[in-house]
C-alpha positions as CSV (number, residue, x, y, z in Angstrom):
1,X,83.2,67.2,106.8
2,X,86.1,64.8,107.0
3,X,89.7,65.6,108.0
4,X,90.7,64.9,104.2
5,X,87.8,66.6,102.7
6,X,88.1,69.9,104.2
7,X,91.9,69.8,104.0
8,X,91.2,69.4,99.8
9,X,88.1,72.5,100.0
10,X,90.9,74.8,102.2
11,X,94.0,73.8,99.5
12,X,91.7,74.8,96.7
13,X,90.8,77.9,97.9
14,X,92.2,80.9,95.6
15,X,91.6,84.8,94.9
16,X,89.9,85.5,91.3
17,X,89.3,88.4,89.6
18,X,86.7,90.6,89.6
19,X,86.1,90.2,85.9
20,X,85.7,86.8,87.2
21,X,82.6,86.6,90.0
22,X,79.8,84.7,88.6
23,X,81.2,82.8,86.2
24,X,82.1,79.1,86.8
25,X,84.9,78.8,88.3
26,X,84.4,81.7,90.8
27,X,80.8,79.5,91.5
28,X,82.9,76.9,92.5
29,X,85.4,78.8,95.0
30,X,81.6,80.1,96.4
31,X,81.0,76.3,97.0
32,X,84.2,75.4,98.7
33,X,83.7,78.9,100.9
34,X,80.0,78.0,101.9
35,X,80.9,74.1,102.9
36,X,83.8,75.5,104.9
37,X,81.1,78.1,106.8
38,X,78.7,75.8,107.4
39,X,81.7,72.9,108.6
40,X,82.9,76.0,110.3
41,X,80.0,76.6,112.3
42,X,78.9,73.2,113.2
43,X,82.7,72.3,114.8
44,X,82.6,75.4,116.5
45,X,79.3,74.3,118.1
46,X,80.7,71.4,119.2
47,X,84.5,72.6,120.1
48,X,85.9,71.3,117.5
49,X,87.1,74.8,115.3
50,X,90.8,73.8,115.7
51,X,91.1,71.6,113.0
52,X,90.1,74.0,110.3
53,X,91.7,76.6,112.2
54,X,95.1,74.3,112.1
55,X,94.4,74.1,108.2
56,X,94.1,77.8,107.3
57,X,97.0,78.8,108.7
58,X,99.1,75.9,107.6
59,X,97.9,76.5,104.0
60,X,98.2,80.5,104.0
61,X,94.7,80.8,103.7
62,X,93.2,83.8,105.8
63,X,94.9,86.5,103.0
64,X,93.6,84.8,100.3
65,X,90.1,84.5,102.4
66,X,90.5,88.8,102.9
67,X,91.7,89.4,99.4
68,X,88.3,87.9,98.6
69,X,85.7,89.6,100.5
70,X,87.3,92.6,99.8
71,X,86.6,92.1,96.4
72,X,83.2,91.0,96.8
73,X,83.1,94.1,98.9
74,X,84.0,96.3,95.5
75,X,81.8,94.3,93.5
76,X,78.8,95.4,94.9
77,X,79.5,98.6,95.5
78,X,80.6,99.7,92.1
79,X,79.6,96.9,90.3
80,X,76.1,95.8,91.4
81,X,74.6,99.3,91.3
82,X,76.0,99.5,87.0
83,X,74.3,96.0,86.7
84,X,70.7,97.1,87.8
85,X,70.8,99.8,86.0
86,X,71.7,98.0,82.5
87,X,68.7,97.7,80.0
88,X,69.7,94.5,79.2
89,X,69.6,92.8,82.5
90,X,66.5,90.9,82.3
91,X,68.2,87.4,83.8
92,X,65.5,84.3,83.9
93,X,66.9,83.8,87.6
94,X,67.9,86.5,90.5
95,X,69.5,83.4,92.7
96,X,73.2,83.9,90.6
97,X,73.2,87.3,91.8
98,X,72.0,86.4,95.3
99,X,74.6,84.5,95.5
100,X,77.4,87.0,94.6
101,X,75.6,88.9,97.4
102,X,75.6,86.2,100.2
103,X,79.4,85.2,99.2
104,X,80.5,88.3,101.6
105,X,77.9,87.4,104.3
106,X,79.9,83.8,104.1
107,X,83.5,84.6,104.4
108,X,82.8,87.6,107.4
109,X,80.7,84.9,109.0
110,X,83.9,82.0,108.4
111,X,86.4,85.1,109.4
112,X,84.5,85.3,112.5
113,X,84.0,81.7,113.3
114,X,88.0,81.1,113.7
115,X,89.5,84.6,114.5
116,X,89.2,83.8,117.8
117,X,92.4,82.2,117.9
118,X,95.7,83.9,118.2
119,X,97.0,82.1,115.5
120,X,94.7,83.1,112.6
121,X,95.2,86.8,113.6
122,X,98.9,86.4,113.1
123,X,98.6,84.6,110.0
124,X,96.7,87.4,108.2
125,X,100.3,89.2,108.0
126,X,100.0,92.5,106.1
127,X,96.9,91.8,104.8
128,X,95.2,92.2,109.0
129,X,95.3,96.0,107.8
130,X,93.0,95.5,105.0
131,X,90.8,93.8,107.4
132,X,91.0,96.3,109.8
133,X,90.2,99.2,107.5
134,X,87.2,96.7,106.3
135,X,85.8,96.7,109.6
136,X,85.9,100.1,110.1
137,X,83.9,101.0,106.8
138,X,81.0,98.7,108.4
139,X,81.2,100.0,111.6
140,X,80.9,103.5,110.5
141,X,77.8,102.2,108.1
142,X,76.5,100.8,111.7
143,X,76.9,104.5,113.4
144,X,75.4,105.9,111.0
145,X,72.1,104.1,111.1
146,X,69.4,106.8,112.1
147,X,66.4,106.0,114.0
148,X,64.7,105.8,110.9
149,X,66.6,103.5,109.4
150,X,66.3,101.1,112.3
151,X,62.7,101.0,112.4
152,X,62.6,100.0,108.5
153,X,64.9,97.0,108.8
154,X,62.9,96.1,112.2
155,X,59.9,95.7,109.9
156,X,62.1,94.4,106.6
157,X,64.5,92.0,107.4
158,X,62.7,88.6,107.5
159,X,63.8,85.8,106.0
160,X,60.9,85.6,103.9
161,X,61.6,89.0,102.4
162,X,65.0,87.3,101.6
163,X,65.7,85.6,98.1
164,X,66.3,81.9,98.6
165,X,66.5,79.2,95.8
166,X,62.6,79.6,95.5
167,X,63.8,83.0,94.1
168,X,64.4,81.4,90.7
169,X,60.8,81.9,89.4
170,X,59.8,82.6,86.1
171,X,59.2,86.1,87.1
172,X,62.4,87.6,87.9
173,X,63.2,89.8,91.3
174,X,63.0,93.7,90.0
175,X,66.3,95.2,90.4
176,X,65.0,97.7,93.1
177,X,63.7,94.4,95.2
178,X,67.8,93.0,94.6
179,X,69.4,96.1,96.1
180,X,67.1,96.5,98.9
181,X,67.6,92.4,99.9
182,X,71.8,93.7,99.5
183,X,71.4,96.4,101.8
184,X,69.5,94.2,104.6
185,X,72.3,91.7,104.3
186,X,74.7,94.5,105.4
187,X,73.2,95.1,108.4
188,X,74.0,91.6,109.5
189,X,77.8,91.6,107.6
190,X,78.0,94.7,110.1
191,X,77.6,93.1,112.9
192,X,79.6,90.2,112.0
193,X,82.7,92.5,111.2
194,X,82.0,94.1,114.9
195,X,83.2,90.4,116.2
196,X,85.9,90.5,114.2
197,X,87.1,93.7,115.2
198,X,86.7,92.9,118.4
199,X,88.8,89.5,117.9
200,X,91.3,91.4,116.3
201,X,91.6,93.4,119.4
202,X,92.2,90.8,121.6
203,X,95.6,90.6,120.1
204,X,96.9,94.1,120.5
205,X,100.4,92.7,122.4
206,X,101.0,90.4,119.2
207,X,99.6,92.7,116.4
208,X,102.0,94.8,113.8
209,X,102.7,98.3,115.2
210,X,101.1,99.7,111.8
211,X,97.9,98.0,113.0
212,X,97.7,99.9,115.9
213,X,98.5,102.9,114.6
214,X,95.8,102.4,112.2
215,X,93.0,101.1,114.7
216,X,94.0,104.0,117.3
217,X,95.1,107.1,115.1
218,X,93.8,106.4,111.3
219,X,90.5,105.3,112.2
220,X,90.1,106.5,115.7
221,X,88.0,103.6,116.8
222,X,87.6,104.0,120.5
223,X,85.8,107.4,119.5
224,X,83.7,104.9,116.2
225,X,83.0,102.6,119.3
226,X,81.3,105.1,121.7
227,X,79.2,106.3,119.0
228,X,77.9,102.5,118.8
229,X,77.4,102.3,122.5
230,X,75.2,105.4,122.6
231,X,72.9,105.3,119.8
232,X,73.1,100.9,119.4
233,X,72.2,100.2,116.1
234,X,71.0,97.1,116.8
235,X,68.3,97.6,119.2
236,X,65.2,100.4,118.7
237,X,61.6,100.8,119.8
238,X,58.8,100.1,118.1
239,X,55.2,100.3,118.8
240,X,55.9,101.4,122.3
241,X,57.9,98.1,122.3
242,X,61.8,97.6,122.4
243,X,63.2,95.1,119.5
244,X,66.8,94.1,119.8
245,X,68.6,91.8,116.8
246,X,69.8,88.6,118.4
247,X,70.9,85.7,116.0
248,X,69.7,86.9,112.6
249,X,66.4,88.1,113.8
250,X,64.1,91.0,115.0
251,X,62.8,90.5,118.1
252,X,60.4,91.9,121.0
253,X,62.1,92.3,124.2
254,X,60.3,91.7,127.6
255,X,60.2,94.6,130.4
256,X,62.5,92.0,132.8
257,X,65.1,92.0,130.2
258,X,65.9,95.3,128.7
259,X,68.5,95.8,130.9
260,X,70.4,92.6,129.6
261,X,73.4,92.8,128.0
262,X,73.3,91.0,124.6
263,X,76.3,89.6,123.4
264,X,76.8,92.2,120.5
265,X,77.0,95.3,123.4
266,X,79.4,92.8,124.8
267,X,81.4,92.6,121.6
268,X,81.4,96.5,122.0
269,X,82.5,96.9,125.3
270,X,85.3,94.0,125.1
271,X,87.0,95.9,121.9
272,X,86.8,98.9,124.1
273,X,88.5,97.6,127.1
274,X,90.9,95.8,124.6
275,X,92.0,99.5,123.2
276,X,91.9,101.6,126.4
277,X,93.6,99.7,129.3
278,X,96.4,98.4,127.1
279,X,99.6,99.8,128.0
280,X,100.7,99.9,124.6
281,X,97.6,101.7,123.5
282,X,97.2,104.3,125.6
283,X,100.6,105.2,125.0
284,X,99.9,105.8,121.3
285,X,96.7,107.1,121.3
286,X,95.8,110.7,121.2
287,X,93.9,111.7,124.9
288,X,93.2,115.5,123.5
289,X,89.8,117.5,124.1
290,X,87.8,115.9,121.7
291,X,88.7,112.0,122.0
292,X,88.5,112.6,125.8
293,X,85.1,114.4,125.7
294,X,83.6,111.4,123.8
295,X,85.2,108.6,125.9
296,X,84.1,110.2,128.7
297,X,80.4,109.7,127.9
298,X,80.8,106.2,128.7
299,X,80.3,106.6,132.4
300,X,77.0,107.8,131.6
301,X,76.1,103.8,130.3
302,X,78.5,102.1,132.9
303,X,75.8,101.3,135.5
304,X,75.7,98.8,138.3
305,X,73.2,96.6,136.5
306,X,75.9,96.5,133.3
307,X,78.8,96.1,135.9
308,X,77.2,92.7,137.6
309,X,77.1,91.1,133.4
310,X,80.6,92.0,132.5
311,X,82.7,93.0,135.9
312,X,86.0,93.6,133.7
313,X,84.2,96.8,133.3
314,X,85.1,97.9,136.9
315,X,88.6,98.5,135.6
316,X,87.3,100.7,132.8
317,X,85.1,103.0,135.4
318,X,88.5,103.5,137.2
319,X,90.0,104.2,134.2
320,X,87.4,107.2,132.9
321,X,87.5,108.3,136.7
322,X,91.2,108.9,136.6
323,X,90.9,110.5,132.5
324,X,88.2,112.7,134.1
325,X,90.7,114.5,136.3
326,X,94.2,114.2,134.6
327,X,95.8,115.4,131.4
328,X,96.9,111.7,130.0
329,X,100.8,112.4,128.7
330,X,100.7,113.1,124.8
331,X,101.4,109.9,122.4
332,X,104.8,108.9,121.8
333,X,106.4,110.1,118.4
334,X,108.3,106.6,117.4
335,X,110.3,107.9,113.9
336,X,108.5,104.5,111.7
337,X,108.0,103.8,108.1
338,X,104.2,102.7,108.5
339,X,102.7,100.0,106.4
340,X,99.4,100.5,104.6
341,X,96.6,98.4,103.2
342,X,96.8,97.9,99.7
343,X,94.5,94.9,98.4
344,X,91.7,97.4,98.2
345,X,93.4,99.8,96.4
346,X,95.2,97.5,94.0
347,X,91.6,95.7,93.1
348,X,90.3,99.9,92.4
349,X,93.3,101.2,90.5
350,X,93.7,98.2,87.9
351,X,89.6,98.1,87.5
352,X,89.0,101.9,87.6
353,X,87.1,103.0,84.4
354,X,86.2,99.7,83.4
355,X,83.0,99.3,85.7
356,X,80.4,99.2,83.0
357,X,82.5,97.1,80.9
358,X,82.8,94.5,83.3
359,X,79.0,94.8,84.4
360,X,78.2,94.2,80.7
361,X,80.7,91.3,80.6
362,X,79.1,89.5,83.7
363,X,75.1,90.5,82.4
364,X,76.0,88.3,79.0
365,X,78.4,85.5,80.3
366,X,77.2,84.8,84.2
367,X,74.0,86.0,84.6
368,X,72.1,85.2,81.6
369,X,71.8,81.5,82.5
370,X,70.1,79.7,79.6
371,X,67.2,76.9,81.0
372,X,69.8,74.2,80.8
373,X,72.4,76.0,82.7
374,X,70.1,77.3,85.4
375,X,68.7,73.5,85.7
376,X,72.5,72.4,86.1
377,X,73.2,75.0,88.6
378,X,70.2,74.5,90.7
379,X,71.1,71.0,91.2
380,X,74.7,71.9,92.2
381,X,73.3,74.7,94.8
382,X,70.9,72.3,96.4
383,X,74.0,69.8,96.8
384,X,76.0,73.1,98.2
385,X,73.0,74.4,100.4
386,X,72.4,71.2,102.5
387,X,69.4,71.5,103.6
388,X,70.1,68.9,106.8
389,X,73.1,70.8,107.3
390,X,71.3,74.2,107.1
391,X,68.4,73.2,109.7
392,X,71.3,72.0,112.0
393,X,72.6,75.4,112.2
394,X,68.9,77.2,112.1
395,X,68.1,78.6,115.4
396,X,64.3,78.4,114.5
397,X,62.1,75.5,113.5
398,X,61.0,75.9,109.9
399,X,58.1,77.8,108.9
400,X,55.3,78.1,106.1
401,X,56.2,79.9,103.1
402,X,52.9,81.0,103.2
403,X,51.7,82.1,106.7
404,X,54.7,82.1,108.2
405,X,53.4,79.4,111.3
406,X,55.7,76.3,112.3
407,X,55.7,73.6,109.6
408,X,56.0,70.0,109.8
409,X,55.4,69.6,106.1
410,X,57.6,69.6,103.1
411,X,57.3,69.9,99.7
412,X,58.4,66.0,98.9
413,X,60.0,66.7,95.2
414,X,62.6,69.7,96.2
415,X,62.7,69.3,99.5
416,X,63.4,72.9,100.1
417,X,60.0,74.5,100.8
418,X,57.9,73.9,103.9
419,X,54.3,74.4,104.7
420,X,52.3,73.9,107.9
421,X,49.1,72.1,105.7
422,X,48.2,71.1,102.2
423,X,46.0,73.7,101.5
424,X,48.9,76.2,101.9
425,X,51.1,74.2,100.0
426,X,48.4,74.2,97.0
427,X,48.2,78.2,97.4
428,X,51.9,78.4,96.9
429,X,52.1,75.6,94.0
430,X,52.3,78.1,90.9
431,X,54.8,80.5,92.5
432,X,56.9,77.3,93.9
433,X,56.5,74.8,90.7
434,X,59.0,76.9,88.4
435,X,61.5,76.7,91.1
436,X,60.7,72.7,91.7
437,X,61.5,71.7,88.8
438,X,64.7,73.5,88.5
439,X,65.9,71.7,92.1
440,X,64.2,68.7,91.5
């Protein structure tokens, strides 16, 4: 994006109501969000971040960008589930709804893209506590994946599975297939609000004592941390055959590199060191029998091979070594007025009750798209979803909608679907044609 452009997309940036989220003008604070991602990850690829870093913090913008994934965040909790339930929701097209669902993938993925810098971090203000209790309600969905559960998305979450702007066919997505495409994309918001976290701990010297507090006592996430190094939700065996999740995908690891450190153990093990070898942390943090017993199972995983990858992690060995055979002195008691988060409980307090009634609301005047509408707002998402800009950030060549095989065809009207020949192109006309001539 230009300078001048994304300066106007990050001034127009606002909260909305959750009333508010699918109608118009919330579809339009969707399209600024996704053109900033997508800018967001393409500077950052090239090392050029600070510019839009420069302008959120100039412009006030990482509490308004918090306010509204938390809200998202309520939305499909309380919300979503009411909708697919409704006997009345029999929308022409599933994509509006997709799109409510993807809006939280987009912000955690922007929140991640910049939070690197110091700056950002300090700019959240008051609201870094929402955020922090945020991550921690994913992280504990991450540790509490079973084995099960891991094997499931290992086989489930493939793009293909995933609705795309082919998903507004004549025959609409059953409400089931909806809220089992949410629940894969929270795997991967999981996993994006580890890097956060793990950002966010970079800045312990610089954060608000009520942050720490809250990271260390409230949430006890050293202990939430341990848990994810010992039972790794994003790795599991399959087959005989070990599958770790590497840049939005599944995929088969060979016997010379299971020992490798991916970079979301290292996001792991980098929030730990953050929290544990800080002075100011370990005098605030509670060493008794429990919390000691579970950090302690560390040294277990803290191996030679893991040493080599990230050598910072000498400093934690020495650290366990010396927990192991002293009593740490017991936390400070500082008399403080603590803050606490309250964006997530003002959004529940003025909408509790009224969950049905908004559901009803947004069933009737967002998604029930007549054909006119949908044709409008197909043309506006293929303008919002550049597809040039989306294969520049694809880590994969395209593949066929059908077979799922490398393609070097595409369908020449929409320009959205590939295929790797004609015939399967033909096979996939009547499913694709609806679709077509919405985006074309």
């Amino acid at each position: 994006l230009p300078p001048a452009e994304a300066e106007a997309l990050v001034r127009a940036l606002q909260g909305s109501e959750l009333r508010d989220i699918g109608g118009q003008g919330w579809l339009r604070q969707h399209e600024y969000m996704e053109k900033l991602n997508m800018h967001g990850i393409l500077s950052a690829s090239a090392g050029q971040e600070q510019l839009l870093t420069e302008l959120l913090v100039t412009h006030a913008k990482i509490p308004v960008l918090i306010g509204e994934l938390i809200s998202v965040e309520i939305w499909k909790h309380k919300i979503f589930p009411v909708l697919c339930r409704l006997q009345d929701f029999k929308p022409r097209s599933t994509f509006p709804i997709y799109v409510v669902l993807h809006h939280e993938a987009s912000i955690i993925n922007l929140l991640e893209t910049v939070f690197f810098y110091k700056e950002i971090c300090e700019s959240a203000e008051d609201s870094i506590l929402d955020l922090i209790d945020y991550c921690h309600r994913k992280l504990t969905l991450l540790a509490a994946r079973s084995t099960k559960a891991q094997a499931v998305t290992s086989a489930e979450l493939r793009a293909e599975h995933l609705a795309s702007p082919s998903s507004m066919q004549a025959d609409p997505v059953p409400p089931q297939e909806l809220q089992k495409q949410a629940e894969m994309m929270e795997f991967e918001i999981s996993l994006k609000a580890l890097s956060v976290l793990r950002f966010i701990t970079d800045q312990v010297d610089s954060l608000p004592l009520s942050a720490l507090t809250r990271m260390l006592n409230t949430h006890n996430l050293p202990c939430l941390l341990v848990e994810l190094v010992e039972h790794c939700p994003w790795s599991c065996w399959e087959a005989g055959k070990l599958k770790k999740f590497e840049n939005g995908t599944w995929h088969v690891v060979p016997p010379e590199d299971q020992v490798k450190m991916t970079k979301l153990d290292g996001q792991v093990w980098l929030a730990l060191l953050n929290l544990l070898l800080s002075p100011e942390c370990q005098h605030k943090y509670r060493f008794d029998g429990f919390n000691k017993s579970q950090l302690l199972k560390l040294r277990a995983f803290l191996t030679d091979v893991l040493i080599d990858q990230l050598p910072n992690l000498v400093e934690m060995q020495r650290f366990l070594s010396y927990l192991a055979v002293t009593e740490p002195a017991p936390p400070r008691k500082d008399l403080i007025l603590e803050q606490v988060p309250v964006i997530r409980d003002h959004i529940l307090k003025k909408n509790s009750g009224k969950w049905e009634a908004i559901a009803k609301h947004q069933v009737k005047h967002a998604f029930s798209l007549t054909e006119e509408e949908l044709k409008l707002q197909a043309r506006r998402w293929a303008q919002t979803y550049s597809l040039d800009m989306m294969e520049a950030l694809a880590p994969d060549k395209p593949r066929c909608r059908v077979c799922g095989v490398e393609a070097a065809k595409r369908c020449s009207r929409c320009r959205n679907e590939w295929y790797c020949t004609r015939a399967c192109q033909v096979q996939h006309w009547q499913k694709h044609k609806p679709a077509c001539n919405l985006m074309a």
